[in-house]
N, CA, C and O atoms as a GROMACS GRO file, in nm:
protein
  464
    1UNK      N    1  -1.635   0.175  -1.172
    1UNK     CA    2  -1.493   0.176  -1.196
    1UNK      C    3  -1.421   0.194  -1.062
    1UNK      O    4  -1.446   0.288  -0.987
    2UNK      N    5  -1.313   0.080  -1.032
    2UNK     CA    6  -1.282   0.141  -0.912
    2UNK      C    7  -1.146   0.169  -0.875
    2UNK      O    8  -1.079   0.124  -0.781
    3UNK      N    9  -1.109   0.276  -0.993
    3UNK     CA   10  -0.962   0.386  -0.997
    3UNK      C   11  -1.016   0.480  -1.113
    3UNK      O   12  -1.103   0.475  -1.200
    4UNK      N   13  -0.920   0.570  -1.066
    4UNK     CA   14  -0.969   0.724  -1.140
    4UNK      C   15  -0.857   0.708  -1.238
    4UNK      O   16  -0.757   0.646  -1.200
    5UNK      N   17  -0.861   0.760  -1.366
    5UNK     CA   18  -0.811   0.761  -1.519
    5UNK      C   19  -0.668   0.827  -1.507
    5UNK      O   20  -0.562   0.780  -1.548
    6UNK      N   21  -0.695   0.997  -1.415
    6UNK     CA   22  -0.634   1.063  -1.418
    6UNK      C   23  -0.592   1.164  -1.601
    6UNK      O   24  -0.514   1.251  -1.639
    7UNK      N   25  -0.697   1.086  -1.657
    7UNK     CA   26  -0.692   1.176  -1.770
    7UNK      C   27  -0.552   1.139  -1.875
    7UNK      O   28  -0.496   1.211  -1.959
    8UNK      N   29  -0.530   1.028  -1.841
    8UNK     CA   30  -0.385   0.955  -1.900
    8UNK      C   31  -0.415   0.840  -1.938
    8UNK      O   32  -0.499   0.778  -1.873
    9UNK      N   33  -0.342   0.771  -2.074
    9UNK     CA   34  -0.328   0.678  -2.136
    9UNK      C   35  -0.306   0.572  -2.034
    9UNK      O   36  -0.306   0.622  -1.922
   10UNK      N   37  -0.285   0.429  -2.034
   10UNK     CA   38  -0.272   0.339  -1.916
   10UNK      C   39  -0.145   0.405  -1.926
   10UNK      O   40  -0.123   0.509  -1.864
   11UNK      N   41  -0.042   0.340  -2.014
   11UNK     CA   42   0.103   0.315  -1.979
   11UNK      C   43   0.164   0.454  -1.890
   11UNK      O   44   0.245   0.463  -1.798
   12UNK      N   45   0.064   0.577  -1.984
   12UNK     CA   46   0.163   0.670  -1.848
   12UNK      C   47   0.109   0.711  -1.714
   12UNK      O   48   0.165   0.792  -1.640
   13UNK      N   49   0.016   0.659  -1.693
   13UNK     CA   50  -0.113   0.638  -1.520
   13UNK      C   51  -0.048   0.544  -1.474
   13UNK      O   52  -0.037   0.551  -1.352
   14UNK      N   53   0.046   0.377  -1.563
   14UNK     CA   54   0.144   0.276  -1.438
   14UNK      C   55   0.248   0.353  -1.436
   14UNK      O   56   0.315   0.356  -1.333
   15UNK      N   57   0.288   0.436  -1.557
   15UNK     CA   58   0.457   0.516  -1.501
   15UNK      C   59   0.424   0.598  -1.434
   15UNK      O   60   0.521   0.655  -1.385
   16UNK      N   61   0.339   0.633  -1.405
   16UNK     CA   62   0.328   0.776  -1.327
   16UNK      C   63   0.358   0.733  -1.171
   16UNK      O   64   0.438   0.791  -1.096
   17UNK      N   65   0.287   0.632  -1.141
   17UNK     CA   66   0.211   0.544  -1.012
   17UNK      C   67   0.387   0.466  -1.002
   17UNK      O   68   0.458   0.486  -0.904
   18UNK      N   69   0.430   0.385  -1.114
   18UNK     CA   70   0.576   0.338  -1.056
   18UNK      C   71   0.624   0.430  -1.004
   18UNK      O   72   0.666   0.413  -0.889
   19UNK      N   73   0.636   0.566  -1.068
   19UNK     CA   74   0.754   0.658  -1.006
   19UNK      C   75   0.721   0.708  -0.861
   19UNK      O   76   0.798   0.730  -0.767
   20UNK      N   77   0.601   0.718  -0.870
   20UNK     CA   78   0.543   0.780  -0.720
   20UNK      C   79   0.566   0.676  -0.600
   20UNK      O   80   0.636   0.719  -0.509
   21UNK      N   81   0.515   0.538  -0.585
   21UNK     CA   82   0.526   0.408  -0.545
   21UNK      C   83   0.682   0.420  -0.492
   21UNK      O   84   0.727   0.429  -0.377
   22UNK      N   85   0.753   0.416  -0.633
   22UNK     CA   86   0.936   0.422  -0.592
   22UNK      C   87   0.979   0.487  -0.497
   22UNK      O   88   1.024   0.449  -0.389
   23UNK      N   89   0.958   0.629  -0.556
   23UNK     CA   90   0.986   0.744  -0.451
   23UNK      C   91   0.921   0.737  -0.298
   23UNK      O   92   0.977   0.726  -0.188
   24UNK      N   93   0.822   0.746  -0.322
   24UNK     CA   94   0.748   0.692  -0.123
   24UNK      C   95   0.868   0.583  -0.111
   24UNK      O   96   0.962   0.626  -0.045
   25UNK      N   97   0.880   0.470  -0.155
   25UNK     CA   98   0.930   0.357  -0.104
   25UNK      C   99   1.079   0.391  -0.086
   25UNK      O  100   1.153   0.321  -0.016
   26UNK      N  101   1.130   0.521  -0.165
   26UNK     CA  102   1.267   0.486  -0.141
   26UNK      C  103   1.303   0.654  -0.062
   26UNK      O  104   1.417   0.698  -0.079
   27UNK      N  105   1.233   0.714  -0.006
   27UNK     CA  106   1.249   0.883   0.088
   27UNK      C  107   1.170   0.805   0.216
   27UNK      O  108   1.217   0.818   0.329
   28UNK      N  109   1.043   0.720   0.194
   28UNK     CA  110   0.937   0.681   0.312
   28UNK      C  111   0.831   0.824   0.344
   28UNK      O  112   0.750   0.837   0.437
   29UNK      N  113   0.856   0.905   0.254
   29UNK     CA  114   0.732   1.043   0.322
   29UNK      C  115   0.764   1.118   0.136
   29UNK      O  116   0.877   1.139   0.091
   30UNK      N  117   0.625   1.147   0.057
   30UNK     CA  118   0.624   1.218  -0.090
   30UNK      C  119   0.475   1.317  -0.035
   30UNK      O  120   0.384   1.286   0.041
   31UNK      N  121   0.496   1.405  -0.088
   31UNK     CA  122   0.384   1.538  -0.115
   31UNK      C  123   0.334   1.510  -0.293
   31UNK      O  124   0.407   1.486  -0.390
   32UNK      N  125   0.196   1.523  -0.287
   32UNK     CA  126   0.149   1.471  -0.413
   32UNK      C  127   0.026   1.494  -0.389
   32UNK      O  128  -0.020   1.513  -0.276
   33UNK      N  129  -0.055   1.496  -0.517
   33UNK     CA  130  -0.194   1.548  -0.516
   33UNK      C  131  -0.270   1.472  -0.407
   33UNK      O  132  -0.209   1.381  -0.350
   34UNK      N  133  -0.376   1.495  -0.378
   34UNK     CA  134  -0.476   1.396  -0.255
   34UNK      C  135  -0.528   1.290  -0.337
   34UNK      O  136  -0.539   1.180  -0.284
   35UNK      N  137  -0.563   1.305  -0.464
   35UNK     CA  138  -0.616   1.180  -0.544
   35UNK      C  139  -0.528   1.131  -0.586
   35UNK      O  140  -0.572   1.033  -0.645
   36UNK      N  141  -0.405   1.134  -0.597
   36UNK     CA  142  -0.240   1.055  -0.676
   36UNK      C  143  -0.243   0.980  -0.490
   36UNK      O  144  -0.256   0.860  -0.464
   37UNK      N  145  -0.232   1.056  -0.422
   37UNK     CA  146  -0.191   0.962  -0.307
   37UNK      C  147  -0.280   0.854  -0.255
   37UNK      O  148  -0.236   0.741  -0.236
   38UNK      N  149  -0.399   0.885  -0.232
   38UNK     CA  150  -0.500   0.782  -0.260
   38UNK      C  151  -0.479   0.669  -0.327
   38UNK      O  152  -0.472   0.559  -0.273
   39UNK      N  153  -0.464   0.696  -0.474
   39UNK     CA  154  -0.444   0.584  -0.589
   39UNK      C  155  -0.281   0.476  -0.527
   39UNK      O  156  -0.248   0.357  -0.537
   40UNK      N  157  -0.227   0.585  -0.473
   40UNK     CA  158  -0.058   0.563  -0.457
   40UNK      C  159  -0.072   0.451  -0.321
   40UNK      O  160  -0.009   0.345  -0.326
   41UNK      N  161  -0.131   0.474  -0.240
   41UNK     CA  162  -0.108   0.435  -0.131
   41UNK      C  163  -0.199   0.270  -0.103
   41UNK      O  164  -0.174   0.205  -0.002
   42UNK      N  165  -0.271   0.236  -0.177
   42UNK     CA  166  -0.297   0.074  -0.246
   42UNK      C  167  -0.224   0.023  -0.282
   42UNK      O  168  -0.233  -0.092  -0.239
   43UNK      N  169  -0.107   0.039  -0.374
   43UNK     CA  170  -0.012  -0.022  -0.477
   43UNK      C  171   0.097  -0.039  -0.380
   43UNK      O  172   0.166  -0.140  -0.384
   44UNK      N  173   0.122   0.079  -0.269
   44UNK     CA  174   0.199   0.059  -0.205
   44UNK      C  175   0.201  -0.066  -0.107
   44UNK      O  176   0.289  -0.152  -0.101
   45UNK      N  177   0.087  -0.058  -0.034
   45UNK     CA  178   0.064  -0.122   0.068
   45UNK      C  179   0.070  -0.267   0.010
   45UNK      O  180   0.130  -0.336   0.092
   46UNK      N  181   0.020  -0.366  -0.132
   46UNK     CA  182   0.076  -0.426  -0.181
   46UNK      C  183   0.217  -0.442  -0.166
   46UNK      O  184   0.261  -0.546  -0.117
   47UNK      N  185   0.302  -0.339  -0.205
   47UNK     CA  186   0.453  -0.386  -0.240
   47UNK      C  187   0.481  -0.434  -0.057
   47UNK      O  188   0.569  -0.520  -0.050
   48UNK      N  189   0.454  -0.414   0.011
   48UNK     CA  190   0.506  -0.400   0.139
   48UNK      C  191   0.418  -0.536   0.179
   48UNK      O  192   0.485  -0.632   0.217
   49UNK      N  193   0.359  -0.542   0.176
   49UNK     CA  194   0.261  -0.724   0.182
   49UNK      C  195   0.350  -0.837   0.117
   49UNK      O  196   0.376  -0.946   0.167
   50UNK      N  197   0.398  -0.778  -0.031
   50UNK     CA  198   0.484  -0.852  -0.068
   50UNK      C  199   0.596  -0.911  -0.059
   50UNK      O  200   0.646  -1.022  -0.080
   51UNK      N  201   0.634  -0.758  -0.005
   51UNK     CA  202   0.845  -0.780   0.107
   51UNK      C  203   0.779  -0.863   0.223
   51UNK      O  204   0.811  -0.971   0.174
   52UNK      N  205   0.709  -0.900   0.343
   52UNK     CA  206   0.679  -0.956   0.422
   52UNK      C  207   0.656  -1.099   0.378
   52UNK      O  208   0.671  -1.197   0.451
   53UNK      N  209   0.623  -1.100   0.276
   53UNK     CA  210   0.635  -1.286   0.189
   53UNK      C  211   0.793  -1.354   0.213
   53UNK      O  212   0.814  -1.462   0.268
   54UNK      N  213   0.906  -1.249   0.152
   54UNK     CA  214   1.034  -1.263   0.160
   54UNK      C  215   1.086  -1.366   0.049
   54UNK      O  216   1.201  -1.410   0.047
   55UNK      N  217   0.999  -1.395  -0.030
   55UNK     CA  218   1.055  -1.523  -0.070
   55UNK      C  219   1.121  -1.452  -0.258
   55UNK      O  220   1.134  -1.338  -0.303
   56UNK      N  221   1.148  -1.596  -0.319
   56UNK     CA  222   1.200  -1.544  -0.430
   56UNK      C  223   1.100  -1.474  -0.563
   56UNK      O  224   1.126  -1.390  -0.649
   57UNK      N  225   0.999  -1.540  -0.535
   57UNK     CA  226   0.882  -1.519  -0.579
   57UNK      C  227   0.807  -1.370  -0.599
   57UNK      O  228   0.772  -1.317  -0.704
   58UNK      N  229   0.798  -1.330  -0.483
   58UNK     CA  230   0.731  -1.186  -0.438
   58UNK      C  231   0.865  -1.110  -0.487
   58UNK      O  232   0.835  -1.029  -0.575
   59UNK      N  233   0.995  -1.110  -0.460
   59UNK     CA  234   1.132  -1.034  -0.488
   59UNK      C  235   1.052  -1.024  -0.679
   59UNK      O  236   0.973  -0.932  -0.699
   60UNK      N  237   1.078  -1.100  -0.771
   60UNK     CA  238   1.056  -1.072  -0.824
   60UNK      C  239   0.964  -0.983  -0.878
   60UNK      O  240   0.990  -0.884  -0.947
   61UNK      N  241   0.801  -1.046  -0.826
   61UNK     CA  242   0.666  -0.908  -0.845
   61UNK      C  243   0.734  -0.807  -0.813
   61UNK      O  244   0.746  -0.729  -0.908
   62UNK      N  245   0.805  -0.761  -0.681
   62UNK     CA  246   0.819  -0.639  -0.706
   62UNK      C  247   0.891  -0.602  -0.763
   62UNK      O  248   0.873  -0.483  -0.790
   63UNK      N  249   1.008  -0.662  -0.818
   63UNK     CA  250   1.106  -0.626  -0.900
   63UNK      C  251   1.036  -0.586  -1.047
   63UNK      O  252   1.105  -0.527  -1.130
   64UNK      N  253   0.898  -0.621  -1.077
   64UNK     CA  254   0.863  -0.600  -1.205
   64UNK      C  255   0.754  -0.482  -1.227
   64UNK      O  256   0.685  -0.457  -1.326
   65UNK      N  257   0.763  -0.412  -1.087
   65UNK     CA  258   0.646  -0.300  -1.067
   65UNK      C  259   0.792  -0.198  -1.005
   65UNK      O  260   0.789  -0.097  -1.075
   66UNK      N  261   0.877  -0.191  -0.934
   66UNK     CA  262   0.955  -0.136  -0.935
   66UNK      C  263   1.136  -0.107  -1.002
   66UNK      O  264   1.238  -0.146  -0.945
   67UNK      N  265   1.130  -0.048  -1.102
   67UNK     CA  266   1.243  -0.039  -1.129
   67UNK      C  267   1.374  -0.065  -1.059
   67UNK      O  268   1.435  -0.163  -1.101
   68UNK      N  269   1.420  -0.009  -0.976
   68UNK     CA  270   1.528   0.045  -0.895
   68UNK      C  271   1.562  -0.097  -0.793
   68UNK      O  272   1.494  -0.122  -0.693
   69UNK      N  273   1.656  -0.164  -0.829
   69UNK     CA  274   1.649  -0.259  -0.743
   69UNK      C  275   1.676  -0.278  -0.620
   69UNK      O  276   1.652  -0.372  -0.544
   70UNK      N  277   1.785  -0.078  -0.594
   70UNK     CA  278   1.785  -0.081  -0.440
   70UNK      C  279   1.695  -0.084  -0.318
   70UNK      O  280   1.699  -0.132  -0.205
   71UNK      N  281   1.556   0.033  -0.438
   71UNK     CA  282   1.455   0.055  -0.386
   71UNK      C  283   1.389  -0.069  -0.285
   71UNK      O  284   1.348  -0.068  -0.169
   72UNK      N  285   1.408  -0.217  -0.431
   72UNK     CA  286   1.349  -0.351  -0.406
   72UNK      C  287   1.429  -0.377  -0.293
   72UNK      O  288   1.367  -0.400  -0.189
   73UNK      N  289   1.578  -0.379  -0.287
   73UNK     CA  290   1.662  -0.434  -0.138
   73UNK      C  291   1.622  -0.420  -0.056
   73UNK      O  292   1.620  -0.507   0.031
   74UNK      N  293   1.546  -0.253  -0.035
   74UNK     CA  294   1.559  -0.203   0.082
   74UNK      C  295   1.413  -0.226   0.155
   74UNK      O  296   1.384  -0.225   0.274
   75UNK      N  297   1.317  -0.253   0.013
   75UNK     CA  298   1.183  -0.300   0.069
   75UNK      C  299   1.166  -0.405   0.159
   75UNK      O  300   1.090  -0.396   0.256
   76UNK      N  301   1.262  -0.552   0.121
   76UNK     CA  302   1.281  -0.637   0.118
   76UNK      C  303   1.370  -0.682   0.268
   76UNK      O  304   1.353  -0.789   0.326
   77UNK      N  305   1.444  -0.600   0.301
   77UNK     CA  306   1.535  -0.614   0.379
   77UNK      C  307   1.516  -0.546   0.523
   77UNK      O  308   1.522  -0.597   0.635
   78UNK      N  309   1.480  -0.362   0.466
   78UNK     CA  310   1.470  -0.223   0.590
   78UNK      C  311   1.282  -0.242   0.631
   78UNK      O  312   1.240  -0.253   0.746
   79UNK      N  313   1.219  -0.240   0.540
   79UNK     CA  314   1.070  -0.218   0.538
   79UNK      C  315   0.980  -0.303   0.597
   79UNK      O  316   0.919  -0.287   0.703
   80UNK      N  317   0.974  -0.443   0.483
   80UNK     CA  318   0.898  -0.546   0.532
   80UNK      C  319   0.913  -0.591   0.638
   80UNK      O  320   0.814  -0.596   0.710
   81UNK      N  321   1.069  -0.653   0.700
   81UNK     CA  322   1.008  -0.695   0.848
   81UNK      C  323   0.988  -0.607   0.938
   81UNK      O  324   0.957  -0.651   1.048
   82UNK      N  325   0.997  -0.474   0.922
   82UNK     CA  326   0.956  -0.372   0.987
   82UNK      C  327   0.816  -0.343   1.005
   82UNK      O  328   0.781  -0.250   1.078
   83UNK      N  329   0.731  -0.417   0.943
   83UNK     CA  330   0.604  -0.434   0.885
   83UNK      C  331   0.548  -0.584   0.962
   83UNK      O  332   0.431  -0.622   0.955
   84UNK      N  333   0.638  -0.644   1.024
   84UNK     CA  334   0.618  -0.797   1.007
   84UNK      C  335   0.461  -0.851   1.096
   84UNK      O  336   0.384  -0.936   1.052
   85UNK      N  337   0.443  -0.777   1.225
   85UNK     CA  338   0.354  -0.794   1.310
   85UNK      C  339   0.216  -0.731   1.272
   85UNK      O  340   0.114  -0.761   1.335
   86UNK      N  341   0.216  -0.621   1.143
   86UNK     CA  342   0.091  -0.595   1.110
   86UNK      C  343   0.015  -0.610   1.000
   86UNK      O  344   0.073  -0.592   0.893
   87UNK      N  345  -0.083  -0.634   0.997
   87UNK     CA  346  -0.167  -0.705   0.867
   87UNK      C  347  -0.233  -0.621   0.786
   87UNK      O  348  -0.308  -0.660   0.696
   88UNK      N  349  -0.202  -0.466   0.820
   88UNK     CA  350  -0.232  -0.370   0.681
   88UNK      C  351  -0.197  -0.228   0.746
   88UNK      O  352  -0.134  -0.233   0.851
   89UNK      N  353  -0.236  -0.080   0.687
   89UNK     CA  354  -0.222  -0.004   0.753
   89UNK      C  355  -0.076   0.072   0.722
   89UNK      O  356  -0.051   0.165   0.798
   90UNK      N  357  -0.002   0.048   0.645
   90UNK     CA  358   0.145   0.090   0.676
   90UNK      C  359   0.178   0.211   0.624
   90UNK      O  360   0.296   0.245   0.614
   91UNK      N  361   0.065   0.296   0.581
   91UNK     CA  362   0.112   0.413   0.526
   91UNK      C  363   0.000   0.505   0.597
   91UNK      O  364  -0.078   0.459   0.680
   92UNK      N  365   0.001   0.668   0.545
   92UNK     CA  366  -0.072   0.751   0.625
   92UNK      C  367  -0.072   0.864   0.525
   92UNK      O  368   0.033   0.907   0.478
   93UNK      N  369  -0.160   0.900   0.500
   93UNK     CA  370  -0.233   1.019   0.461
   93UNK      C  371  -0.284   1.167   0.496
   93UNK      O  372  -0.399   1.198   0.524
   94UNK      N  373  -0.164   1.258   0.486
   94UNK     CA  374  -0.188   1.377   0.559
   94UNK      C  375  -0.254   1.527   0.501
   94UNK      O  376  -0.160   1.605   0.507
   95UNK      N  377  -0.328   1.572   0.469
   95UNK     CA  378  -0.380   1.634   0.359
   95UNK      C  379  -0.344   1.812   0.446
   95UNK      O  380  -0.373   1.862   0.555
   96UNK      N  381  -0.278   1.850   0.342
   96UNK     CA  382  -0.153   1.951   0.392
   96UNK      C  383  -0.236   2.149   0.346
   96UNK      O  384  -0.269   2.240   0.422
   97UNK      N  385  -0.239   2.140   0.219
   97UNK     CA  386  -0.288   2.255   0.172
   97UNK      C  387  -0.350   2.275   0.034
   97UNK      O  388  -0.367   2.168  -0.026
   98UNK      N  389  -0.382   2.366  -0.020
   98UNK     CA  390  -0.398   2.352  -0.193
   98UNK      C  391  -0.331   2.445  -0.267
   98UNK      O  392  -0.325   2.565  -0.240
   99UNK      N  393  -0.277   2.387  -0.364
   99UNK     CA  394  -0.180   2.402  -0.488
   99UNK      C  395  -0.203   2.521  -0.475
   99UNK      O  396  -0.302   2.554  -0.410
  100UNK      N  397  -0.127   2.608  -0.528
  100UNK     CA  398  -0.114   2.782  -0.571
  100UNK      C  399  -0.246   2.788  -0.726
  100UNK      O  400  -0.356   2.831  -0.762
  101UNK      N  401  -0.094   2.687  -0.780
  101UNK     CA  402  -0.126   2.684  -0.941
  101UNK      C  403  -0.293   2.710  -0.988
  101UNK      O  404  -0.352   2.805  -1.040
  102UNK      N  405  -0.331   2.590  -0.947
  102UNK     CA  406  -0.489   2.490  -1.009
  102UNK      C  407  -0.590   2.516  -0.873
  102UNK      O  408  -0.710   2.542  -0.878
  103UNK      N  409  -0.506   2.501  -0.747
  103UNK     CA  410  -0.622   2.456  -0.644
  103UNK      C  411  -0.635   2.336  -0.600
  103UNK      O  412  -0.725   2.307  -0.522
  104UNK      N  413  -0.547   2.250  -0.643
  104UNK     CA  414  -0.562   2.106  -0.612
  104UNK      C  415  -0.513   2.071  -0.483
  104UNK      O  416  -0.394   2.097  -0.468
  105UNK      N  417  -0.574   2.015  -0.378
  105UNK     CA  418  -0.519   1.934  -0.272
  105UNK      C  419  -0.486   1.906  -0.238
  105UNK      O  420  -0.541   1.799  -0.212
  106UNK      N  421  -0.380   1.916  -0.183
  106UNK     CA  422  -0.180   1.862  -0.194
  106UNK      C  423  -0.211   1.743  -0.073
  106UNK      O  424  -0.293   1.769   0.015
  107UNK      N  425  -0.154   1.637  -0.074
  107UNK     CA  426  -0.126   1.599   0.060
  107UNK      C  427   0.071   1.494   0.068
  107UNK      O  428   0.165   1.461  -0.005
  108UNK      N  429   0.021   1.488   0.215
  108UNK     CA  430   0.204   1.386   0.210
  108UNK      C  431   0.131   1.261   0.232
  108UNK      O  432   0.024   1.275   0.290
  109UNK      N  433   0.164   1.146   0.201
  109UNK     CA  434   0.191   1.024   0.166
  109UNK      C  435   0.306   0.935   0.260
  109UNK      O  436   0.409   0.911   0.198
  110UNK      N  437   0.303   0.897   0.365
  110UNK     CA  438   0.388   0.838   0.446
  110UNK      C  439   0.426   0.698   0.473
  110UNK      O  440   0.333   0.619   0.462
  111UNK      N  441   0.530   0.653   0.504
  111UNK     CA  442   0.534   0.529   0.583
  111UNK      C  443   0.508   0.524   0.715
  111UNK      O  444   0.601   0.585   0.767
  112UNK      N  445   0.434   0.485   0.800
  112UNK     CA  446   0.413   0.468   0.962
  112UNK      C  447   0.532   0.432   1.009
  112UNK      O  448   0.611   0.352   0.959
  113UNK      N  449   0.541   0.490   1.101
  113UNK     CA  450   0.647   0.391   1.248
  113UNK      C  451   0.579   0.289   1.319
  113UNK      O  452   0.484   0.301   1.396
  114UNK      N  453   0.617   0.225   1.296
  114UNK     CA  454   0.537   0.094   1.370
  114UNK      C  455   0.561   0.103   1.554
  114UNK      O  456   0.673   0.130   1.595
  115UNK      N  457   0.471   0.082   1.632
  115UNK     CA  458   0.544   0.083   1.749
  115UNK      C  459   0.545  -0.051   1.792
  115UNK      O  460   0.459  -0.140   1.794
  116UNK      N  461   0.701  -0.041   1.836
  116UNK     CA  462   0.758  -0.181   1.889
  116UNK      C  463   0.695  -0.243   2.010
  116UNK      O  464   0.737  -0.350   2.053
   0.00000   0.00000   0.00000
């Protein structure tokens, strides 16, 4: 199998993953479990492959994995060609501390700065 369940029905493991996806895409830096960011940071790197397409085509895919259509503008417009010169890589994985609660793994979830 190659994604973890998370112990959730599909529909609320893609809402979970839209909302997380959104949020990275629309702050550029989320704190979230180490295995949510993992899962998170594939789907992402997709949407951002996709804004670098530019076309009407890809606008839509992501328009149908992301709600928020500013989110989509800004992918589309601030992100992707910000992205334009590299062929993967655009996010970063910082593994921070563990939860109080459970013990779980916290980490942040980033967008890179690309250097010009």
């Amino acid at each position: 199998m190659g994604y973890s369940r998370f112990d959730r029905p599909t529909a609320q493991r893609k809402a979970l993953f839209r909302g997380l996806v959104t949020s990275l895409l629309e702050h550029e830096r989320v704190e979230t479990t180490l295995v949510k960011a993992k899962e998170a940071q594939s789907i992402c790197e997709r949407m951002i492959t996709l804004a670098k397409q530019d076309n009407l085509a890809a606008r839509r895919r992501a328009l149908a994995f992301i709600n928020n259509e500013d989110v989509v503008t800004k992918l589309f417009e601030a992100i992707g060609p910000r992205y334009a010169h590299r062929s993967g890589g655009y996010t970063r994985i910082i593994q921070t501390r563990q939860r109080r609660g459970d013990g779980a793994p916290m980490a942040i979830i980033e967008l890179i700065r690309p250097e010009k």
